[in-house]
Every structure is written in structure tokens, then in C-alpha cells.
PAZA-78196 format. One record per residue (C-alpha): x, y negated, z. Coordinates in nm, 3 decimals, decimal comma, padded with zeros to 5 digits. Layout:
residues N
X / Y / Z;
...
END
This chain:
residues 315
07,567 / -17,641 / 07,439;
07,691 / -17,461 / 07,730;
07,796 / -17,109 / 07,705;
07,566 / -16,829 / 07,849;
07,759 / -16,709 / 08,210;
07,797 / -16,319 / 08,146;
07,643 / -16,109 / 08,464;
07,709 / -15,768 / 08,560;
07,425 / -15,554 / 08,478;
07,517 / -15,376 / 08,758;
07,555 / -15,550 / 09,089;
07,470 / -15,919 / 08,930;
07,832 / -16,021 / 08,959;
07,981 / -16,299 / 08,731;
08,364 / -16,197 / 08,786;
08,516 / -15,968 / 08,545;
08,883 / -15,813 / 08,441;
08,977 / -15,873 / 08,069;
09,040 / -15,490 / 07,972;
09,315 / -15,455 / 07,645;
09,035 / -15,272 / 07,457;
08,822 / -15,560 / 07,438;
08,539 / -15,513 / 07,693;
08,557 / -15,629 / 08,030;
08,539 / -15,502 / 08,425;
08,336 / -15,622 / 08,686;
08,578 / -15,733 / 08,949;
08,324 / -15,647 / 09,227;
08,184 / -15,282 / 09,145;
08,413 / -15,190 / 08,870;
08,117 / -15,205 / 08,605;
08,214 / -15,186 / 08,230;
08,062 / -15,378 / 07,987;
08,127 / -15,490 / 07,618;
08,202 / -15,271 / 07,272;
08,561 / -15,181 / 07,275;
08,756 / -15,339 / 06,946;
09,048 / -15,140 / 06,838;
09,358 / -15,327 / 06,648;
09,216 / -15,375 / 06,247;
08,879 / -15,333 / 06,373;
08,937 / -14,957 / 06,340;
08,789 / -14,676 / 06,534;
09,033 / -14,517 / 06,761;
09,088 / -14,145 / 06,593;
09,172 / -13,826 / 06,787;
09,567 / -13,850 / 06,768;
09,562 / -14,199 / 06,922;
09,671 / -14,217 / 07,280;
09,404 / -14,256 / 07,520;
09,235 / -14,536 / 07,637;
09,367 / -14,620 / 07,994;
09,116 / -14,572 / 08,304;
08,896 / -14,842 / 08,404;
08,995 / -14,823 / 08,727;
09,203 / -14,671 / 08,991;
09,289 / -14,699 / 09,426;
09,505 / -14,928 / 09,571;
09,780 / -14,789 / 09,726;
09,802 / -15,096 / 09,979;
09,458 / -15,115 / 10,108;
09,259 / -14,847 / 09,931;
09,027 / -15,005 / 09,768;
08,910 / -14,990 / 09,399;
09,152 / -15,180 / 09,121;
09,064 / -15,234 / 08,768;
09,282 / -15,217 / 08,434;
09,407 / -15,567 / 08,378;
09,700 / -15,485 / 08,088;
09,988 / -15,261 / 07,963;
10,344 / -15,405 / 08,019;
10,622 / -15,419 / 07,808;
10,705 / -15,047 / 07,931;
10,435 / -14,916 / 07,830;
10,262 / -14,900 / 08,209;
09,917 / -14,958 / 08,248;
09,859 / -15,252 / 08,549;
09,576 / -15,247 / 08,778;
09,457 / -15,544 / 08,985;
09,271 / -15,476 / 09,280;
08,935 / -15,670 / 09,352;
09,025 / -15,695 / 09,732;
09,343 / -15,751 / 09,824;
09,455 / -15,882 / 09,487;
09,752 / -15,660 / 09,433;
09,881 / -15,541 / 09,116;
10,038 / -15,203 / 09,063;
10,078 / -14,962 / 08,831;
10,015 / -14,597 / 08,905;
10,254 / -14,333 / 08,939;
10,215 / -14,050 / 08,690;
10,187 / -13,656 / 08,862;
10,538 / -13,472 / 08,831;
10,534 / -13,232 / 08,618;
10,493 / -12,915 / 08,850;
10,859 / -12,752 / 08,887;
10,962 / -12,367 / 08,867;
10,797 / -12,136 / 09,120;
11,111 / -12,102 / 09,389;
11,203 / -11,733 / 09,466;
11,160 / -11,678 / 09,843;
11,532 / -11,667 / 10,020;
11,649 / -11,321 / 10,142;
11,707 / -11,227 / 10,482;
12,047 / -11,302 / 10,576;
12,182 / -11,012 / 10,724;
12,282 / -11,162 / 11,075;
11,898 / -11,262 / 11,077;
11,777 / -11,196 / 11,429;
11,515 / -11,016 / 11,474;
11,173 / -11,013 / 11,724;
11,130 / -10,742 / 11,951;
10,827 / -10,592 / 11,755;
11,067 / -10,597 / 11,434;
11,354 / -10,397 / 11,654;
11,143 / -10,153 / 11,708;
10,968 / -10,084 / 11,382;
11,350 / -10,071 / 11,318;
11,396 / -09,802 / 11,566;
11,108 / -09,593 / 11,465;
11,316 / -09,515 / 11,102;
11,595 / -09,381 / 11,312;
11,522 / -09,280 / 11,695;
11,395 / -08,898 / 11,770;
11,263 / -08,775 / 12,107;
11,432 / -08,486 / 12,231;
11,329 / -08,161 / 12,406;
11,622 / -07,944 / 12,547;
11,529 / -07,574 / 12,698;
11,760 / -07,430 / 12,910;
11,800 / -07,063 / 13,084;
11,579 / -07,217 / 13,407;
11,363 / -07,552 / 13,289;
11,363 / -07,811 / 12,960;
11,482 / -08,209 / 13,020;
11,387 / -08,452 / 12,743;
11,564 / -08,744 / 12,601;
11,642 / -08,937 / 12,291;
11,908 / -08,970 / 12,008;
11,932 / -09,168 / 11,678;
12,004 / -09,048 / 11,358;
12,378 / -09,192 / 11,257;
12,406 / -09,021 / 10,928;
12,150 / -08,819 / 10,696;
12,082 / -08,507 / 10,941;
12,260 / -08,576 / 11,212;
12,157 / -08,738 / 11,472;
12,389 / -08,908 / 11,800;
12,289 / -08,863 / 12,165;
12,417 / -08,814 / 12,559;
12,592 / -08,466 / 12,596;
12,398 / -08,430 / 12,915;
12,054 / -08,405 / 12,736;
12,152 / -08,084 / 12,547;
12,378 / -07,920 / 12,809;
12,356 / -07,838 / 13,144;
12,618 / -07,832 / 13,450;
12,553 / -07,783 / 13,825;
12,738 / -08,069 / 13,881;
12,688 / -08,438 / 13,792;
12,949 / -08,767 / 13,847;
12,807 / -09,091 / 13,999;
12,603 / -09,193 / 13,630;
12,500 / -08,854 / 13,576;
12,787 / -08,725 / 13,334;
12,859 / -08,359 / 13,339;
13,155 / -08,246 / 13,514;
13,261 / -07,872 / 13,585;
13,122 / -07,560 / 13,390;
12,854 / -07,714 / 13,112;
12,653 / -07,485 / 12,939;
12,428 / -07,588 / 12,600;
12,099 / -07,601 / 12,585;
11,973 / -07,238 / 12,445;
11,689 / -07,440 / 12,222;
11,698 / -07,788 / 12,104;
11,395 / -07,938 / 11,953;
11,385 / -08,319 / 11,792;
11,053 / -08,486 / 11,738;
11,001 / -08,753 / 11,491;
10,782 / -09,038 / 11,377;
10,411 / -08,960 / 11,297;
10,477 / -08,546 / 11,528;
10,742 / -08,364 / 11,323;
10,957 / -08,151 / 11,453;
11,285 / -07,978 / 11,380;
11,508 / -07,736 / 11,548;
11,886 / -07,928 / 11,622;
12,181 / -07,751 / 11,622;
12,434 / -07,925 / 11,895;
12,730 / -07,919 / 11,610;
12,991 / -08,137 / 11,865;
12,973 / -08,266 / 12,241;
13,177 / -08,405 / 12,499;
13,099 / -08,366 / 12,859;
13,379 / -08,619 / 12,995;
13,224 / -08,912 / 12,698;
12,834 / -08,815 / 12,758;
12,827 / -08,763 / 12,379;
12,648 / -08,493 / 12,154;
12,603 / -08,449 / 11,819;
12,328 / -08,283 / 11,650;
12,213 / -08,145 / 11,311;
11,879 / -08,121 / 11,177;
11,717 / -08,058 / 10,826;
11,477 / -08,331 / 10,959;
11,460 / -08,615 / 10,713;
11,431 / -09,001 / 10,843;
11,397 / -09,291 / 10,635;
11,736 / -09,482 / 10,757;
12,001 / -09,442 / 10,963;
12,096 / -09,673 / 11,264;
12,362 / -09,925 / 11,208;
12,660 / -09,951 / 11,456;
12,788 / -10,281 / 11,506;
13,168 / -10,360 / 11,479;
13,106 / -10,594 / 11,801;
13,078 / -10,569 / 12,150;
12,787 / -10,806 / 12,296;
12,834 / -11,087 / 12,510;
12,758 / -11,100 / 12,905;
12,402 / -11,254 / 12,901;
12,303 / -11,166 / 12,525;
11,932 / -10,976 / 12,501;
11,919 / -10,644 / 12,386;
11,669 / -10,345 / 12,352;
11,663 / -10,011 / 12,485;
11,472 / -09,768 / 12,284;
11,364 / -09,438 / 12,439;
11,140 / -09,134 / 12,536;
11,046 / -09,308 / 12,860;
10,985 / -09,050 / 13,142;
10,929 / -08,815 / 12,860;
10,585 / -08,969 / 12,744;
10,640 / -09,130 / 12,438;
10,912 / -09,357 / 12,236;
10,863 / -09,746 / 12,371;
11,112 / -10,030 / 12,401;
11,237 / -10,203 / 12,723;
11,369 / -10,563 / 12,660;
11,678 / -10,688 / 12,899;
12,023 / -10,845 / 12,948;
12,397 / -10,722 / 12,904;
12,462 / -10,756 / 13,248;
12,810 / -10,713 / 13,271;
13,010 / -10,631 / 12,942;
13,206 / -10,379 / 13,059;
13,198 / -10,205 / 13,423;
13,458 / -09,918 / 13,515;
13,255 / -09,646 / 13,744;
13,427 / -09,308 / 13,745;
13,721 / -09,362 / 13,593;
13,505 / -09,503 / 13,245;
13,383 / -09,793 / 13,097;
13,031 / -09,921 / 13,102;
12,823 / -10,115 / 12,976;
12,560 / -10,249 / 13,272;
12,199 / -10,364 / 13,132;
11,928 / -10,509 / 13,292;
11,680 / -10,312 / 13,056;
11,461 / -10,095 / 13,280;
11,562 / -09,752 / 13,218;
11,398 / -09,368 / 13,350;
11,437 / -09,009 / 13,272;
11,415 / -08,961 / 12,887;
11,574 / -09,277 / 12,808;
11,911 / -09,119 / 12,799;
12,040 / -09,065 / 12,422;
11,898 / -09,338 / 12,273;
11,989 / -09,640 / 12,092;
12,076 / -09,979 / 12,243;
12,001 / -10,271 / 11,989;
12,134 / -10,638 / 11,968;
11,899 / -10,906 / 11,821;
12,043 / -10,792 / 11,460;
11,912 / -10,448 / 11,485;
12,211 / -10,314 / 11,501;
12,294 / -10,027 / 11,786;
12,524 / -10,161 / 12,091;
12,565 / -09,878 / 12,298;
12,379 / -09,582 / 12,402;
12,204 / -09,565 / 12,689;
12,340 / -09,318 / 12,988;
12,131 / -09,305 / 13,294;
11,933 / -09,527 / 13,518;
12,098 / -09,680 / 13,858;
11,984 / -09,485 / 14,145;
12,064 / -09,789 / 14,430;
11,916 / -10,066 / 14,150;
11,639 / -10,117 / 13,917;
11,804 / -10,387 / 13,661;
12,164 / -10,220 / 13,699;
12,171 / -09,980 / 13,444;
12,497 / -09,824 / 13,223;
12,514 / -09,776 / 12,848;
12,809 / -09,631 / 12,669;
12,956 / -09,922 / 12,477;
13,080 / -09,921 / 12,131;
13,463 / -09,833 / 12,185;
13,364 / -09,539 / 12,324;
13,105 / -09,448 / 12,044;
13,351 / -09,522 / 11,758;
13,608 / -09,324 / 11,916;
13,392 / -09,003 / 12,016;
13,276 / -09,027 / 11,638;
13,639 / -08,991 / 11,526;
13,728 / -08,706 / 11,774;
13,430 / -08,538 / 11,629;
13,557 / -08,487 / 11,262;
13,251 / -08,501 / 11,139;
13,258 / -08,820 / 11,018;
13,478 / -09,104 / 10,838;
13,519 / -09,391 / 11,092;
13,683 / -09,692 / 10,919;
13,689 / -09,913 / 11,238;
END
């Protein structure tokens, strides 16, 4: 007598996988049918490993495969019903350690917005009153309470060089106010100034959150930096340009020429490389040319700090 065909109950199919449990897998829709028999005709328990799944994709053409065996490494092998290839999945990793995010290296360069949330924690607006008028600029703070900017913002002479440094008698402002972040203000005593250098240094009980930086280098011809300042005495904004020439000699000193558009109020304040650090200070706006501009560069700033006395320069 012939045996009876078996037939999916499913999708009337007559082609099934052999599964290691005993029961068998429709080769077209993946239908299970048959008890599964255990080894000694036991029922599996709860520590024994679990049964393998029925079925799983195809990595080659993506369609469904069905558990055909285990090999001798313990793998389970899958056969797929359209393309005929046998494979054996690859178990999930085990998820690894959460990785700590890397820190900032500390030549990082910075955006232009990041500069000058930078220079918000360190740049003041100035107000100078003298016996007839006021002039505003800016300054940074370079140490806890003190605070770096151009001598001819807090004095006043009736004579001017080429740039705008003081030359002949120079008189000091006879009320100095600084203005920070978020309105405060402070009276400044002018403790040190220069006329010849176009440097001033003041102290304030006003508090900031961190001083500037000086960098140890001078920047490169063509390097971008930022010129922070009380534009035209309306406000602290930022003015993105070029070192346009490294060092220029006009009046018998030593420039540095920026592209970064500069105006009245500007003078005193910080000039920042793409590290945040401060590259020179910035002097006075070219009268004959709009991108020709002069900052005093960082020689001159390290040296003025050590004439001052005020401070330990170690470079």
C-alpha cells in the first residue's frame, strides 16, 4: 500500500524541511507541522536549551529559510526555499561598554559663534570721561580684576601719531567706568599705562568668569582671526577677517595689519585666533583703508606686561 503524501495544511504544499525536533517545515510558506519528539521520548524541561527557530532570512536573497540541522559546532543551519542556500546565522554581539565622549583637545579650533561666547567671559566695554567729553572702547580681563586695554582709551593728549597713539602731554581719564556681560558696571582704576606702547592697565572689583588666554605665537600672514569690540560704542559684536600682514612698522613700531573691519570703540579689545586664544589687541582703524587695520601684536603685549610689574610673565 502506498504511503499517504503529507500536505501542508497551510498553503497545500507537499515539500517540507526535516526539523531535528522531529516535526517538519513546509519548504514553501514555512508552515510547521508534526509533534516534536525529544531524545528518550522525554519532554524538554525548563533548563534545556531552546529549541532553534523555525525559520530565519537569507542573507543572499532575502527570502525566508527554514531549520534544516545543527552542525558539529553546535550552529543551527538554515536552508532557504528560494535560492537554496544554506547558512547559519550570526549571533548579536554582545553590546560593548558605553564609550566616554573624547575631550576637546586644546588646539581645537573653534567657530566664530564659539569665539565669541568665549569673549563674552572676558571682554568689558569701556566708558572714559575726561575734563571736556567721554570716548568708549574695550579691554579684556588678563588676570582676576584687572583688565588689559589701549592707553589711548583712558587718557587723553592733544596730539595723536599716524595710528592714533598718544604722543606729547597725556592726561588720564578723570572717571573710568567698565561694563560687563548681562549691564554691570564697575569703576576702573588705570593702575599702569604707556602712551609710546598704546597700553593700559586697569583694576576693577568687577568679577568675570575667565580670563583671556594669550598665545605664545604670533599668527601667520593669511590665518582668520576675530576682533571683538564695543563697535562705534553701541554694543560688544565680533568682526571676522585676515592677518594681513604679520608685522608692519608705521611710526617707528610694529604692527600687526588685519583685514577685520574696525570703528571707534573697537580699540582695547581682544584679537582672537581660531583657538580662542588673544593675538593682539586691536589699535585703531585705517583712515585711507577699510580692510587695513593695525593691532598690537603679541611681542609687544608680553613685553608691556613685564614693564608693568604687575604681573609674572614666564615667556
Amino acid at each position: 500500500m502506498k504511503a499517504k503524501a503529507e500536505i501542508c495544511p497551510k498553503c497545500k504544499g507537499r515539500l517540507f524541511l526535516s526539523n531535528r525536533d522531529g516535526t517538519k517545515t513546509c519548504a514553501s510558506c514555512g508552515e510547521t507541522i508534526g509533534i516534536p519528539v525529544y531524545e528518550a521520548g522525554k519532554q524538554r524541561n525548563a533548563d534545556a536549551a531552546p529549541a532553534p527557530v523555525a525559520t530565519a532570512i537569507c542573507p543572499s536573497c532575502g527570502s525566508q529559510a527554514n531549520y534544516v540541522s545543527t552542525d558539529d559546532r553546535g550552529q543551527d543551519v538554515y536552508a532557504c526555499a528560494f535560492c537554496g542556500n544554506r547558512f547559519s546565522p550570526k549571533k548579536a554581539a554582545a553590546p560593548s561598554a558605553p564609550v566616554a565622549p573624547t575631550a576637546p583637545k586644546k588646539d581645537e579650533e573653534l567657530d566664530g559663534k564659539e569665539i565669541f561666547a568665549l569673549a563674552k567671559a572676558n571682554t568689558v566695554e569701556i566708558l572714559a570721561t575726561f575734563t571736556e567729553g567721554a570716548g568708549a572702547g574695550s579691554g579684556f580681563f588678563i588676570a582676576p580684576g584687572y583688565i588689559l586695554t589701549n592707553a589711548h582709551v583712558v587718557t587723553e593728549s592733544k596730539k595723536n601719531d599716524p595710528i592714533g597713539a598718544l604722543v606729547g602731554e597725556v592726561q588720564p581719564a578723570k572717571k573710568v567706568v567698565v561694563c560687563f556681560k548681562g549691564g554691570k558696571q564697575q569703576k576702573a582704576e588705570i593702575k599702569y599705562y604707556d602712551r609710546k606702547e598704546d597700553m593700559a592697565i586697569l583694576h576693577t572689583d568687577l568679577a568675570c568668569s575667565k580670563v583671556a588666554t594669550i598665545s605664545s605665537d604670533m599668527p601667520e600672514t593669511g590665518e582668520t582671526i576675530y576682533a571683538v569690540g564695543n563697535s562705534a560704542g553701541q554694543g560688544m559684536c565680533i568682526m571676522e577677517g585676515l592677518v594681513a600682514d604679520q608685522l608692519r612698522e608705521v611710526a617707528d613700531n610694529q604692527y600687526m595689519m588685519i583685514s577685520a573691519n574696525i570703528v571707534g570703540g573697537n580699540s582695547g579689545g581682544p584679537i582672537f585666533n581660531k583657538k580662542g586664544q588673544v593675538v593682539g589687541i586691536v589699535t585703531l582703524g585705517s583712515r585711507d583703508a577699510v580692510a587695513m587695520n593695525y593691532g598690537i601684536p603679541i611681542p609687544r603685549i608680553r613685553e608691556f606686561l613685564k614693564a608693568s610689574k604687575l604681573f609674572k610673565i614666564t615667556n
